[in-house]
Backbone as JSON Lines, residues from 0, in Angstrom:
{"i":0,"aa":"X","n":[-14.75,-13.12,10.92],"ca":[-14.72,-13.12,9.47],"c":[-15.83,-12.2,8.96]}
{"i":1,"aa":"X","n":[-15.66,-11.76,7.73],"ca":[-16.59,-10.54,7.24],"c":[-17.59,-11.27,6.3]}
{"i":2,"aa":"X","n":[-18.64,-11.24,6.57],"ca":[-19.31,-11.81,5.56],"c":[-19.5,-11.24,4.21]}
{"i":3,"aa":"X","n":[-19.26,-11.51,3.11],"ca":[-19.7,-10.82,1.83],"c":[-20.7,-10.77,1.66]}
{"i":4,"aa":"X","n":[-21.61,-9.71,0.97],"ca":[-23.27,-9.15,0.76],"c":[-22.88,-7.87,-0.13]}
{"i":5,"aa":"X","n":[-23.38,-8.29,-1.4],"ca":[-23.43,-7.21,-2.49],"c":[-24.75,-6.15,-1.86]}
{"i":6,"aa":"X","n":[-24.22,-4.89,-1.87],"ca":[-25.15,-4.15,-1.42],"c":[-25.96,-3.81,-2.54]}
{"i":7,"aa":"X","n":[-27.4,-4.06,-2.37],"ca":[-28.79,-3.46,-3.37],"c":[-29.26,-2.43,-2.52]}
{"i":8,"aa":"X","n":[-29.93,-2.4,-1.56],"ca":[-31.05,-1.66,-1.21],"c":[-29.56,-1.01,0.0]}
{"i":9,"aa":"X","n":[-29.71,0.29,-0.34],"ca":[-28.32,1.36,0.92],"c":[-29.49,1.84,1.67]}
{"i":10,"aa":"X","n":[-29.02,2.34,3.28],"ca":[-29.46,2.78,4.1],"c":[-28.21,3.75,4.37]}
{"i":11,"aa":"X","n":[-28.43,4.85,4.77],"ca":[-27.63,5.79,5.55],"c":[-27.29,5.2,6.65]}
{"i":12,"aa":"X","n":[-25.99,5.0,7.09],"ca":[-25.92,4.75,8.44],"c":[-25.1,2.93,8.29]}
{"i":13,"aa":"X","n":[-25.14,2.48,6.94],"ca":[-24.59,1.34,6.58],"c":[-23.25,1.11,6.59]}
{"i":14,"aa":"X","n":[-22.56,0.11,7.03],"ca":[-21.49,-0.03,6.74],"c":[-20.62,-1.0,5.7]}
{"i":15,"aa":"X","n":[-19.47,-0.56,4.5],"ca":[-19.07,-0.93,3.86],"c":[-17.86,-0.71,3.24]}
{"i":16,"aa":"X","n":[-17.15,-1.81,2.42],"ca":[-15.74,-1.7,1.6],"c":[-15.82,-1.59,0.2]}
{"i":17,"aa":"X","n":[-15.15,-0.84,0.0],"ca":[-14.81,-0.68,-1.5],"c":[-14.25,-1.85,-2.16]}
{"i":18,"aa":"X","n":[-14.88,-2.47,-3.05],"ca":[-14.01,-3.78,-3.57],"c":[-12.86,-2.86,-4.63]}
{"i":19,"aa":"X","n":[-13.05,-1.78,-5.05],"ca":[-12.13,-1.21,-6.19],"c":[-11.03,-0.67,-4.93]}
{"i":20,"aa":"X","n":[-11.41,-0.2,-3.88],"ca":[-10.45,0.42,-3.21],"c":[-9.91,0.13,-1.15]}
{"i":21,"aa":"X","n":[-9.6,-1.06,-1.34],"ca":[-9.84,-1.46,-0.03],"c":[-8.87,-0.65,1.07]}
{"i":22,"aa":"X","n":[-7.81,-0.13,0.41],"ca":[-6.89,0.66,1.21],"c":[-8.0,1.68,1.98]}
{"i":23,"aa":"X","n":[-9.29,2.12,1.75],"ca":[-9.81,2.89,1.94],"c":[-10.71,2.87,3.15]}
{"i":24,"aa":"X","n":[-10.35,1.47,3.77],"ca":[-10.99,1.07,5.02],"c":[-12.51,1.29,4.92]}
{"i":25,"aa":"X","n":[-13.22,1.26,6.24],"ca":[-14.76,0.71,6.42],"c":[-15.01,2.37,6.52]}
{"i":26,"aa":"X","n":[-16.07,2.27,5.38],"ca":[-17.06,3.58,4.53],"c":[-18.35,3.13,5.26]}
{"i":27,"aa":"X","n":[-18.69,4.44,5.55],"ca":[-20.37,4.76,5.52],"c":[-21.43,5.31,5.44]}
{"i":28,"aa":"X","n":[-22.42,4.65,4.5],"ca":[-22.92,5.28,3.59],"c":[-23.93,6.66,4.27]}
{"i":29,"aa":"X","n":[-23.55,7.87,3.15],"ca":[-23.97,9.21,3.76],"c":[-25.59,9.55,3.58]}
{"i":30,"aa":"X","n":[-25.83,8.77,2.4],"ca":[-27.12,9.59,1.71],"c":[-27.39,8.65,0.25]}
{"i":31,"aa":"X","n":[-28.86,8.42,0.44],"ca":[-28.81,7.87,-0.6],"c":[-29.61,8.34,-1.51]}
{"i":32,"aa":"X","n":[-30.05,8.93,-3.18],"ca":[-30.62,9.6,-4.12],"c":[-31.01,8.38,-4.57]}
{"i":33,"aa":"X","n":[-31.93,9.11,-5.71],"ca":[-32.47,8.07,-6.99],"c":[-31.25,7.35,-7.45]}
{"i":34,"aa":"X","n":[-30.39,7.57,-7.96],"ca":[-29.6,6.95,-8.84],"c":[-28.24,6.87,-8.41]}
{"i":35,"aa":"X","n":[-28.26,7.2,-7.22],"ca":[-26.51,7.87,-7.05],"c":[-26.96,7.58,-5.56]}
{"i":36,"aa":"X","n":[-25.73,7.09,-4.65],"ca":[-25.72,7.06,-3.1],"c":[-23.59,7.92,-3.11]}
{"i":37,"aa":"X","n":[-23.37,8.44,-1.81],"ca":[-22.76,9.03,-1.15],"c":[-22.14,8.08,-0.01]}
{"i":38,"aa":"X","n":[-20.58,7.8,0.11],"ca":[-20.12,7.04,1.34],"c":[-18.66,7.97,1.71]}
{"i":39,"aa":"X","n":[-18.98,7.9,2.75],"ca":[-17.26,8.75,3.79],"c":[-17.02,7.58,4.08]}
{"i":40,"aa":"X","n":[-14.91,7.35,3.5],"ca":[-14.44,7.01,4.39],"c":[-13.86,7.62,5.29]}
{"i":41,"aa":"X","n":[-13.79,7.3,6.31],"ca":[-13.56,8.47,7.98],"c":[-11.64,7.92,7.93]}
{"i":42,"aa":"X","n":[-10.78,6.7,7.35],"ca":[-10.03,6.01,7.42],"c":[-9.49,7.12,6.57]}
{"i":43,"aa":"X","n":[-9.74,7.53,5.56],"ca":[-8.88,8.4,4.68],"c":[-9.08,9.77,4.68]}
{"i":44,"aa":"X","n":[-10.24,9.87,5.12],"ca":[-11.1,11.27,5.01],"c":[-11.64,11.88,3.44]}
{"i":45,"aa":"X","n":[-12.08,10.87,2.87],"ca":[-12.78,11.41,1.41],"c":[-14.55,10.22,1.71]}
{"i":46,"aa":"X","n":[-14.95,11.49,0.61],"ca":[-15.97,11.18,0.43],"c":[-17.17,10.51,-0.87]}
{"i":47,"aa":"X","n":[-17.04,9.31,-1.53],"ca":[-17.37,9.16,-3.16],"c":[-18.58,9.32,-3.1]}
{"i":48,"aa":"X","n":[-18.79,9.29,-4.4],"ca":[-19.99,9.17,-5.06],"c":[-20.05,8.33,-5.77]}
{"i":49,"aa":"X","n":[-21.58,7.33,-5.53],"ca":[-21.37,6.21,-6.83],"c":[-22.64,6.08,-7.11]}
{"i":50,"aa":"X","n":[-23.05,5.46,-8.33],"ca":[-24.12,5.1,-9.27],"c":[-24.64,3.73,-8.86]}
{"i":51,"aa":"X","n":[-25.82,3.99,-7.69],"ca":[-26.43,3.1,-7.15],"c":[-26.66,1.81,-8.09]}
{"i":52,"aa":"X","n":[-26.31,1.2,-8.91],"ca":[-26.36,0.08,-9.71],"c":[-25.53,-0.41,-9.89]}
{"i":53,"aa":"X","n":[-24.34,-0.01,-9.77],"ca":[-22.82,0.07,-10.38],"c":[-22.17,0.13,-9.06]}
{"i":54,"aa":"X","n":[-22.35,0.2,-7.81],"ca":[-21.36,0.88,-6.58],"c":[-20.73,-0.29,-6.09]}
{"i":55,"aa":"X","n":[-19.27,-0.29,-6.7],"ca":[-18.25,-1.8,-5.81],"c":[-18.18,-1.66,-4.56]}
{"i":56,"aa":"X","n":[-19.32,-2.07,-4.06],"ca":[-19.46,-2.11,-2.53],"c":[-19.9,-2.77,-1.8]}
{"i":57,"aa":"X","n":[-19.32,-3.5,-0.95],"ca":[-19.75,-4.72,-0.23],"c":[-20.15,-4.67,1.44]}
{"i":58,"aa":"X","n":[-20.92,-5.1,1.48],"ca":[-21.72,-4.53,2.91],"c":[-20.53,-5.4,4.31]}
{"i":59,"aa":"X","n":[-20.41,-4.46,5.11],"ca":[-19.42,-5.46,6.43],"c":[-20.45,-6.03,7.58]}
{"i":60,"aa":"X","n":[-20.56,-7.25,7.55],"ca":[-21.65,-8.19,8.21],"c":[-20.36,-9.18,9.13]}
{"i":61,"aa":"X","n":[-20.16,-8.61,10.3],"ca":[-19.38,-9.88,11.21],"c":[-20.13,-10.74,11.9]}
{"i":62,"aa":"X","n":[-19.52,-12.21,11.95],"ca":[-20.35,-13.29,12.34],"c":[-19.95,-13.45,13.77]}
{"i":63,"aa":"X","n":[-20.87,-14.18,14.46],"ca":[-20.94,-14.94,16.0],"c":[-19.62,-15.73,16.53]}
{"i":64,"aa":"X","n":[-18.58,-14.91,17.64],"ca":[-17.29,-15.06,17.46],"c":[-15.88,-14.58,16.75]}
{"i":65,"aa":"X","n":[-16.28,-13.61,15.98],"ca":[-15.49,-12.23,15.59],"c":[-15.06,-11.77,16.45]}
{"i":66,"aa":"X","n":[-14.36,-10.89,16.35],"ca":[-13.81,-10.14,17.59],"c":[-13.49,-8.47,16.92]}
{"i":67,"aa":"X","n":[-13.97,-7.34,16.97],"ca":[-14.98,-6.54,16.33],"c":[-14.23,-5.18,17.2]}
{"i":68,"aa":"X","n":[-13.57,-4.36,16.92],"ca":[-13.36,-2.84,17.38],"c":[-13.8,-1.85,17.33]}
{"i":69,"aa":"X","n":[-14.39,-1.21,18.42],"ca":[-15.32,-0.1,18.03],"c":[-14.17,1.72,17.59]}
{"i":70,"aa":"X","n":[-14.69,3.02,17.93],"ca":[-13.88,3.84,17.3],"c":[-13.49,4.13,18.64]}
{"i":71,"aa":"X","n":[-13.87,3.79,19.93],"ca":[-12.94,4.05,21.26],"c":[-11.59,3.35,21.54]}
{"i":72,"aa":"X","n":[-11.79,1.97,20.2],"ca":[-10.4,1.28,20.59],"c":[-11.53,-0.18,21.3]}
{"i":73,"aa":"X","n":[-12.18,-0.56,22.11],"ca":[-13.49,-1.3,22.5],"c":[-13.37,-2.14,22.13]}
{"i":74,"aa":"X","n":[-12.98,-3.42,22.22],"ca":[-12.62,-4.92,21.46],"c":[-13.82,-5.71,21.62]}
{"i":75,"aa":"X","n":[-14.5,-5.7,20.98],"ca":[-15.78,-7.13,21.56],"c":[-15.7,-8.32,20.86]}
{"i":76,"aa":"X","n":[-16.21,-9.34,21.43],"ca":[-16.25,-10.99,20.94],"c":[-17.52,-10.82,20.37]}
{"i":77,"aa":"X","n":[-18.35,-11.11,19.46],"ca":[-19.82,-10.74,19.21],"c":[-20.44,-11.94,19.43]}
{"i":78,"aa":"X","n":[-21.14,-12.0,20.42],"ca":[-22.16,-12.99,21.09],"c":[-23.56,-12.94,20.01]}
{"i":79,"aa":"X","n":[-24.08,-12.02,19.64],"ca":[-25.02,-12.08,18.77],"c":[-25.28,-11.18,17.34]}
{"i":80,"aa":"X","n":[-25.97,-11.19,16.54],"ca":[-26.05,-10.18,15.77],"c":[-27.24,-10.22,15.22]}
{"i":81,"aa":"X","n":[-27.65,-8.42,15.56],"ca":[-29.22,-8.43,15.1],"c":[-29.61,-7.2,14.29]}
{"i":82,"aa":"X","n":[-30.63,-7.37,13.85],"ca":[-30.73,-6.07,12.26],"c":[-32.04,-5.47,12.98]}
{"i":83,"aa":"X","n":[-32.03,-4.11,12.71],"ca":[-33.18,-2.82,13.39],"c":[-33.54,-2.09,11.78]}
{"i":84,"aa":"X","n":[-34.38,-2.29,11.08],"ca":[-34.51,-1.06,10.37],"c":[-33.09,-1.25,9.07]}
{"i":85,"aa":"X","n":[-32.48,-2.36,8.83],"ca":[-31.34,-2.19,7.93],"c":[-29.96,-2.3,8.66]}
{"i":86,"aa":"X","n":[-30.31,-1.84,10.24],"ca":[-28.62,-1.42,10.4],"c":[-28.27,-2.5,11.2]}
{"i":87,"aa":"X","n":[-27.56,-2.96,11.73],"ca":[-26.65,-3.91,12.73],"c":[-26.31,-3.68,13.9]}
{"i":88,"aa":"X","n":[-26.78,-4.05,14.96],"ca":[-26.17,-4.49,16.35],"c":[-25.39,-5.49,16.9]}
{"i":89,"aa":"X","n":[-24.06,-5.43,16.74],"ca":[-23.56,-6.69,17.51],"c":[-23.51,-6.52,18.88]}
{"i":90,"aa":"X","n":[-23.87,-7.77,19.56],"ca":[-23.51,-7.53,21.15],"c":[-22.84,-8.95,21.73]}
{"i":91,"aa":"X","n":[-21.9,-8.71,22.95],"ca":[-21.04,-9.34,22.62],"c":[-20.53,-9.04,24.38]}
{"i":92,"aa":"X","n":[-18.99,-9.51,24.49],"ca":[-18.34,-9.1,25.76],"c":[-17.0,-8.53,25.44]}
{"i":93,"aa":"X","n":[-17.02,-8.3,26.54],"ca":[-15.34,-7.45,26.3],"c":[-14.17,-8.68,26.83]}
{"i":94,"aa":"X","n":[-13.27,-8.03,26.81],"ca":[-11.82,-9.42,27.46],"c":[-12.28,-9.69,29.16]}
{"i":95,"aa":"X","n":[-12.64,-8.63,29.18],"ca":[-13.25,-8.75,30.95],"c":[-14.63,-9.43,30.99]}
{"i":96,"aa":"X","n":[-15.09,-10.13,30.37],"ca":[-16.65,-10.46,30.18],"c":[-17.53,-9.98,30.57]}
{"i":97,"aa":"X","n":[-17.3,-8.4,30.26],"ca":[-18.7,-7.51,30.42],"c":[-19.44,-7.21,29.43]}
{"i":98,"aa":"X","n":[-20.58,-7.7,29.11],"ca":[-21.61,-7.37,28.07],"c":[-21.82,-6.07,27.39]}
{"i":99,"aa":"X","n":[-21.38,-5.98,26.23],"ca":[-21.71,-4.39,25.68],"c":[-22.65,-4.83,24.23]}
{"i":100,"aa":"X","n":[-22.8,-3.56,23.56],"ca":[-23.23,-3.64,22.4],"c":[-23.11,-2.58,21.94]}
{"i":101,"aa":"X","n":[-22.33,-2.96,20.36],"ca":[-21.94,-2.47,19.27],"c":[-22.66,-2.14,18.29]}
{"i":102,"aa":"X","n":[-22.89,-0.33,17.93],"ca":[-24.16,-0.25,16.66],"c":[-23.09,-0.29,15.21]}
{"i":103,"aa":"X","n":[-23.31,-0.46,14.49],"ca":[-23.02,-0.99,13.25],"c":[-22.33,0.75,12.99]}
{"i":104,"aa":"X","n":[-22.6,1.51,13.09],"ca":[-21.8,2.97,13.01],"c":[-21.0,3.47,13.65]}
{"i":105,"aa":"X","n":[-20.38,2.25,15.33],"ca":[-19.75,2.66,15.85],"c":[-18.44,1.62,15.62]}
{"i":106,"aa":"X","n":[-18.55,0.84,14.74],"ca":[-17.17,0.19,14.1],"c":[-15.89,1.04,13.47]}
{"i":107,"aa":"X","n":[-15.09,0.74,14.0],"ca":[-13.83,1.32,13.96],"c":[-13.46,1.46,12.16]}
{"i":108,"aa":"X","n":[-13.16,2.61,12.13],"ca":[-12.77,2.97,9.95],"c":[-11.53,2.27,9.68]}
{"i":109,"aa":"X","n":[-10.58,1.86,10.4],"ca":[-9.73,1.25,9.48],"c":[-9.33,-0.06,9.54]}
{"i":110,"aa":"X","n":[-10.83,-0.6,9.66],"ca":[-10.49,-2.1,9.1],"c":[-10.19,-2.56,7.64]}
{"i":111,"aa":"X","n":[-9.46,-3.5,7.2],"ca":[-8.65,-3.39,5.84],"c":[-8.78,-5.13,5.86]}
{"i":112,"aa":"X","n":[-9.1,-5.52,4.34],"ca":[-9.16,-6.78,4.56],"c":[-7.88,-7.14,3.5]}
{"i":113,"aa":"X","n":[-6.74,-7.31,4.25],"ca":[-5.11,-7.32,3.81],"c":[-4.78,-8.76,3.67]}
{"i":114,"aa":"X","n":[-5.61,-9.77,4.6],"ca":[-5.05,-11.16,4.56],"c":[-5.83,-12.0,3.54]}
{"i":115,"aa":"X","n":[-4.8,-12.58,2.36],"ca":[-5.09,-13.05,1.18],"c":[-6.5,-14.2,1.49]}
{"i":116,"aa":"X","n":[-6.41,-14.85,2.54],"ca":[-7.53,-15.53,3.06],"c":[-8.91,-14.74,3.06]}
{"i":117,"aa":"X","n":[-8.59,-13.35,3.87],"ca":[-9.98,-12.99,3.83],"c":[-10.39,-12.3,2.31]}
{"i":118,"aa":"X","n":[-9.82,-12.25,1.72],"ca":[-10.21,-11.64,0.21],"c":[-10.98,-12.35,-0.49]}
{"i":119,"aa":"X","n":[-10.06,-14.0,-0.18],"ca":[-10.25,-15.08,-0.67],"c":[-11.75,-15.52,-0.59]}
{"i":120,"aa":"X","n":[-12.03,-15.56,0.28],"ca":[-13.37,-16.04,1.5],"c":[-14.63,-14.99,0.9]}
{"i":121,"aa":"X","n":[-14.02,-13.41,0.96],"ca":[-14.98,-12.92,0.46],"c":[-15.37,-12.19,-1.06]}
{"i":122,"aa":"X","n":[-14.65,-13.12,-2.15],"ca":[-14.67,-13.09,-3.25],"c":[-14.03,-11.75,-3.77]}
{"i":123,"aa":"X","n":[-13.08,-11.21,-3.0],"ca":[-11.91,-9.98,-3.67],"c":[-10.98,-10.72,-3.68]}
{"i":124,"aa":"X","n":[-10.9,-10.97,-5.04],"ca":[-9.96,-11.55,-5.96],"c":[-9.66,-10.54,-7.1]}
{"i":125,"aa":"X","n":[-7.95,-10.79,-7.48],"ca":[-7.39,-9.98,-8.66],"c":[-7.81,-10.67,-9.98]}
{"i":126,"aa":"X","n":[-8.11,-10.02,-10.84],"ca":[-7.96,-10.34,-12.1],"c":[-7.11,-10.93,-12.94]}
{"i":127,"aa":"X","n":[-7.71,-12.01,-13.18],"ca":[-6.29,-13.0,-13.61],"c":[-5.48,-12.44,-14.58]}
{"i":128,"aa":"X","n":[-5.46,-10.95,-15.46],"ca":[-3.85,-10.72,-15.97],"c":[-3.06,-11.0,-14.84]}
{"i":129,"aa":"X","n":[-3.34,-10.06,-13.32],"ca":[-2.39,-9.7,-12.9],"c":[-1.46,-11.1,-12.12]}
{"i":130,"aa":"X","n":[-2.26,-11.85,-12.23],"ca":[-1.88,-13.49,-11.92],"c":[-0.76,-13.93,-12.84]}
{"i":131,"aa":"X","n":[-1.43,-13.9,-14.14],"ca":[-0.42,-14.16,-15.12],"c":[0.89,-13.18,-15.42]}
{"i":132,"aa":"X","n":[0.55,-11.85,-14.86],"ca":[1.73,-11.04,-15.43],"c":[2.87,-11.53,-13.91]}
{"i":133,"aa":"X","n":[2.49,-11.98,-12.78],"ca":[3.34,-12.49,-11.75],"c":[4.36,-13.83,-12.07]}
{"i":134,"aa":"X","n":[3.46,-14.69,-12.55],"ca":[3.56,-15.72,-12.99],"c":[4.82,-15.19,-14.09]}
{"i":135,"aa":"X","n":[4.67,-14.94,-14.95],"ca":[5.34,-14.79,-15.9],"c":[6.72,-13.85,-15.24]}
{"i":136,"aa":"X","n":[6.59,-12.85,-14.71],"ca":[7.71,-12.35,-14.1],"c":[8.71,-13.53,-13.28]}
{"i":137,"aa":"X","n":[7.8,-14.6,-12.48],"ca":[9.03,-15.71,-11.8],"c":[9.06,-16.27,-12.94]}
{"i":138,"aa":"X","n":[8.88,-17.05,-14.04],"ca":[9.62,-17.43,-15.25],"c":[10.67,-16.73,-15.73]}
{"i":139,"aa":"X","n":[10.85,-15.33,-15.74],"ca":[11.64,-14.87,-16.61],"c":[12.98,-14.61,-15.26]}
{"i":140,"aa":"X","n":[12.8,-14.45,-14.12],"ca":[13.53,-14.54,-12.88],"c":[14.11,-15.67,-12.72]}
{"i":141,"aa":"X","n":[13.28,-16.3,-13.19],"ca":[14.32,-18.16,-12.82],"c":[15.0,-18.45,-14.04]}
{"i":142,"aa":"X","n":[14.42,-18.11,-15.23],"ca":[15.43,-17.87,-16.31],"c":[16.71,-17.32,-16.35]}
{"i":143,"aa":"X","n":[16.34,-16.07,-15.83],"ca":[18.07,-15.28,-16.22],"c":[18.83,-16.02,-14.97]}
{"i":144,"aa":"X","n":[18.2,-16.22,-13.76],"ca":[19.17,-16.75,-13.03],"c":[19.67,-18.57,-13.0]}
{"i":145,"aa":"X","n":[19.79,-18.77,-14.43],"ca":[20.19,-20.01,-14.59],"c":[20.53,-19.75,-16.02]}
{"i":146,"aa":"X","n":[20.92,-18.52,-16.02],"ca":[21.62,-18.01,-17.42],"c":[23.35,-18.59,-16.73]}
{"i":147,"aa":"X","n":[23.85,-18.48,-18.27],"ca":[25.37,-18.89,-18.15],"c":[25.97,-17.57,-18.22]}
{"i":148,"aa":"X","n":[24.83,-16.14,-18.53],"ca":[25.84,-14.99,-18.29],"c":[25.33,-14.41,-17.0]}
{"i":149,"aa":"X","n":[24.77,-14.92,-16.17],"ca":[24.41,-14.83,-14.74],"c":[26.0,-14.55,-13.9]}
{"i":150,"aa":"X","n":[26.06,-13.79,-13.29],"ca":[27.12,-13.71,-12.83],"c":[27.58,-12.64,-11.29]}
């Protein structure tokens, strides 16, 4: 599971999701300025710019028992997780229970958090129009189809 962590303080070398754009898989951050930081996603191949105060970006923190892909394809279970300087080491075993370790920059770009659970869990949630404009679409669906000119 991904832990949620509003990013304040960016480090180059960080890893993170776009809450505005999750299709955009796991970004990391390029450079950071006074006012403005820089993130590639490697998943799409673009690069934003955002206003270090303002940046919908949520830091990717996996917990003890994840199971974690590096960019070789590299599956690990993460046995531990430890912070150097800002960045992340998971270390962990493989399916063969050989001990490796994972630097936080060598996580695979197109992780996507697609299952309504994990959105759920980590507070990417839609905006309730779009709740209500659903909602309202199966009302008007169960309506006509219990129309008498239904046919």
């Amino acid at each position: 599971m991904i832990t949620r962590r509003m990013m304040a303080d960016f480090i180059p070398g960080q890893r993170c999701i776009s809450d505005a754009e999750l299709q955009m898989g796991l970004g990391t951050v390029l450079a950071v300025e006074q006012r403005t930081l820089s993130v590639l996603f490697l998943a799409t191949g673009e690069t934003r710019t955002y206003a270090r105060e303002t940046a919908p970006l949520t830091r990717v923190l996996f917990s003890v028992g994840d199971v974690i892909t590096s960019h070789e394809g590299k599956n690990l279970t993460v046995n531990e997780v430890s912070e150097n300087h800002g960045l992340i080491t998971y270390s962990g075993t493989d399916s063969s229970g050989v001990a490796h370790q994972i630097e936080e920059a060598e996580l695979d770009n197109f992780i996507q958090l697609n299952r309504p659970s994990e959105r759920l869990f980590n507070g990417q949630i839609d905006k309730d129009n779009w709740f209500e404009l659903r909602y309202q679409t199966l009302l008007h669906k169960n309506r006509n189809a219990r129309s008498d000119l239904y046919g």
